[in-house]
C-alpha positions, 0 to 999 in steps of 0.5 A, a space after each residue: 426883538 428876539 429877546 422881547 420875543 422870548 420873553 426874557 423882557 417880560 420877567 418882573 424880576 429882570 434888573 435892566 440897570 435902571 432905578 425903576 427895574 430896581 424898584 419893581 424888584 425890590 417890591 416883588 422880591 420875596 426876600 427884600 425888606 419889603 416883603 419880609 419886615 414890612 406890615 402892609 401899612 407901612 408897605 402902602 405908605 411905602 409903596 407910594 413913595 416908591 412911585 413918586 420915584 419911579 415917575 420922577 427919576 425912574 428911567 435913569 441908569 444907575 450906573 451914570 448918577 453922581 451925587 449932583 443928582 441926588 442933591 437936584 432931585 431932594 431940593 426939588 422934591 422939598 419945594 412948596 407945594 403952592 408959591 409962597 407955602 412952607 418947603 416939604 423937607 419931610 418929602 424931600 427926605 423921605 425920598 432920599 430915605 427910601 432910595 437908600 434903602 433902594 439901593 441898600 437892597 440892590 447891594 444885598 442883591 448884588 445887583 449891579 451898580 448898587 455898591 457905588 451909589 450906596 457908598 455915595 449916598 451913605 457919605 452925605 447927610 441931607 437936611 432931615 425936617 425938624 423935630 416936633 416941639 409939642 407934646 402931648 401933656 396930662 392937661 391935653 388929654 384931660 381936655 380931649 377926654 371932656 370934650 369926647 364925653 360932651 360929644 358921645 363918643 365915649 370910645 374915643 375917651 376910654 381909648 385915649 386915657 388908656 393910651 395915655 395912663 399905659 404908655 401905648 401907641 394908638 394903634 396899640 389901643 385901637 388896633 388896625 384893620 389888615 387885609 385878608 390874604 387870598 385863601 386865608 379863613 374869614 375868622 376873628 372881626 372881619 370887615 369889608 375883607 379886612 381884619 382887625 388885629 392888635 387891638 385891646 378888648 375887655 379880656 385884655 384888661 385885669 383887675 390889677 390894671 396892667 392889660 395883658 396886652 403889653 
């Protein structure tokens, strides 16, 4: 009770040894891989994930988990998600994916507990899901490019040829919307508090055909 009334249990910081206290201090840490590597997309996918941990298996105390937990809770996580439909091993292994980068941070922390179950963790190899076996080929973006043109969006067109004949990601081409930060100035392409960044525009291209945005 004294120390709820001193606030100390009122600290977003505060490490109590469970994995949710590690969660929430590895997501407001200003020095954490969330904060300092992290584009915000990948901090939204991410986030959501760290959620589905902290409501599954939140509450347990590092210090008692043995390895049988982590098998448990990743042959859990890859069930179907209706009878008789395909195992989720992309969820299952995401999840042991991102406690381990969990727990990685708690060891740079040096937060108690930590060392020893990234030690576990790093000496098991849980089944990853399988890689992708399609590619995308010249007769495929041929077909797409017709059928964006017949449909009038000649945009979707333009963006994947160049995606394709330049060897671009999408979101390379395309760009992305990002958040505004609070206070920041509301210049550039602006939208609904976001703005769009990392995109071509037409004084990205030259006559030479390479875009200077490579």
């Amino acid at each position: 009770m004294l120390e709820w009334a001193s606030g100390h249990r009122r600290d977003p910081h505060r490490f109590d040894g469970t994995i949710v206290s590690l969660s929430r201090r590895y997501q407001i840490d200003p020095e954490s891989p969330f904060n300092c590597r992290l584009k915000h997309t990948t901090r939204e996918k991410d986030a959501h994930v760290l959620k589905l941990i902290e409501k599954a298996f939140g509450e347990r105390a590092i210090h008692a988990l043995k390895l049988a937990d982590f098998w448990r809770w990743y042959d859990r996580a890859k069930l179907p998600a209706e009878p008789g439909g395909p195992e989720r091993v992309h969820r299952a292994w995401g999840i042991i994916k991102k406690l381990r980068e969990l727990f990685s941070y708690g060891v740079a922390a040096e937060l108690e507990g930590c060392a020893r179950v990234r030690t576990i963790l790093g000496e098991v190899r849980f089944p990853q899901p399988s890689r992708r076996q399609i590619t995308l080929d010249l007769e495929h973006v041929e077909a797409f490019i017709a059928k964006a043109v017949e449909t009038d969006r000649v945009s979707l067109a333009l963006a994947t040829a160049i995606q394709f004949d330049a060897v671009l990601r999408q979101k390379d081409v395309i760009g992305e919307w990002e958040p505004i930060p609070a206070g920041a100035p509301r210049t550039g392409i602006v939208l609904n508090g976001h703005r769009w960044v990392n995109g071509l525009t037409w004084s990205d291209v030259v006559l030479d055909g390479v875009p200077d945005h490579i």
